[in-house]
N, C-alpha and C positions, 0 to 999 in steps of 0.2 A: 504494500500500500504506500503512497506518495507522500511522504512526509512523515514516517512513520519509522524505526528502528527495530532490527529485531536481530537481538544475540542467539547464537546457539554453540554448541560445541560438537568436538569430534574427539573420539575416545578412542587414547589407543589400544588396537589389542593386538592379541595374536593367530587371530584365524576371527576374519569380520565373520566368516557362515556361521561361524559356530555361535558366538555371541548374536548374528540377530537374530539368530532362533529364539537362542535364550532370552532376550530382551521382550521376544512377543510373547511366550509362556510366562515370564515373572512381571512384566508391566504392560501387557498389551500394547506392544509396539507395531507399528506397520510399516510395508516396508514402501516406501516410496521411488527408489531406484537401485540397481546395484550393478556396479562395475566390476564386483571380483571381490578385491580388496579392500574397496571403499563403498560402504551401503548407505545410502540415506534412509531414516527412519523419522517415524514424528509417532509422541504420545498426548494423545488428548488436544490434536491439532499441536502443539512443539516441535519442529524439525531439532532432530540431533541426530550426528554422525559416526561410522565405524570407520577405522583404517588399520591398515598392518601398515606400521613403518616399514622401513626402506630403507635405512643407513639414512635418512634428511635430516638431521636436527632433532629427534623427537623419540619418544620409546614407549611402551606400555609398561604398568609398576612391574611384573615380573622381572623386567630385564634391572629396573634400579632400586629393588627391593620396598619401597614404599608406594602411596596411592600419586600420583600425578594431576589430579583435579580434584575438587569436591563437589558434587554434582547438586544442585538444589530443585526440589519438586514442589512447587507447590498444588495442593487438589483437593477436593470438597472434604475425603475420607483419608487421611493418610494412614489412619490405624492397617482397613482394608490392604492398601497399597504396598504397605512395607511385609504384612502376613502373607500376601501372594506371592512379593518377591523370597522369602522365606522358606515359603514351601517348594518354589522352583530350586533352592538350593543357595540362598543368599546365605549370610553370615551375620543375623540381627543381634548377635551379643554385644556389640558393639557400644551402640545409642538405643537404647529400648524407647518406645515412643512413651512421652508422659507430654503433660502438661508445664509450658515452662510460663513465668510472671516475668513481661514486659511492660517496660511504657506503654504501650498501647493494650494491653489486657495480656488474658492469655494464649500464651500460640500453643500448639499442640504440635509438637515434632519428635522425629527419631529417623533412623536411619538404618542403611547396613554395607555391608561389603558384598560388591556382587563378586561372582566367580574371577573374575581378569584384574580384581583388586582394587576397582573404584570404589569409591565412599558417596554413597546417596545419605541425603538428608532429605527427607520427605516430612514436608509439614501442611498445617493449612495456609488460608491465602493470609491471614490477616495483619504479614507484614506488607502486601504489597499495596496497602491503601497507605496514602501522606497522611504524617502526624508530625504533630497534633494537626487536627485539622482545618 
């Protein structure tokens, strides 16, 4: 849209097939294109992308022993969200979801490690309204 921004990211892994499978079993991802290597996927309308590096600048946490991004979700139900990614095989011991006291009320967030070592934090929306208002 014209005048309009919109950030996304691209997650390195190490085999994109593998992870956008995964990705549509633990968050309902779909898949928007795929080159091989490089898939586009979007949740809940968010474009975000897969790639196997390539020696360019760039690597997935396996290869540098810790996560490389921290992913941020926000969505109506994130309890839901983060149980589904769980049950596909995420790693929720992490951030258990609770209730966390902001300026702005309460957010509800948690998180977890999917399989290729990213770090999701899945909350609801209610930081993404200005405050105060």
């Amino acid at each position: 849209m014209p005048g309009e921004a919109m950030i996304s990211l691209m997650l390195a892994v190490p085999d994109a097939r593998a992870a956008a499978a995964w990705y549509g079993e633990a968050i309902g991802a779909n898949e928007l294109w795929n080159l091989g290597s490089v898939i586009a996927l979007e949740f809940d309308g968010a474009p975000f992308f897969l790639a196997e590096p390539e020696g360019n600048g760039w690597s997935h946490p396996s290869d540098v022993g810790t996560t490389t991004v921290r992913v941020e979700v926000f969505v109506d139900d994130p309890d839901g969200l983060v149980a589904r990614a769980v049950a596909a095989g995420a790693d929720g011991s992490f951030d258990p979801v609770r209730d966390h006291e902001t300026l702005w009320g309460t957010h509800r967030q948690g998180g977890f490690f999917d399989p290729f070592g990213h770090l999701w934090l899945v909350g609801d929306k209610s930081p993404l309204r200005r405050f105060p208002a």
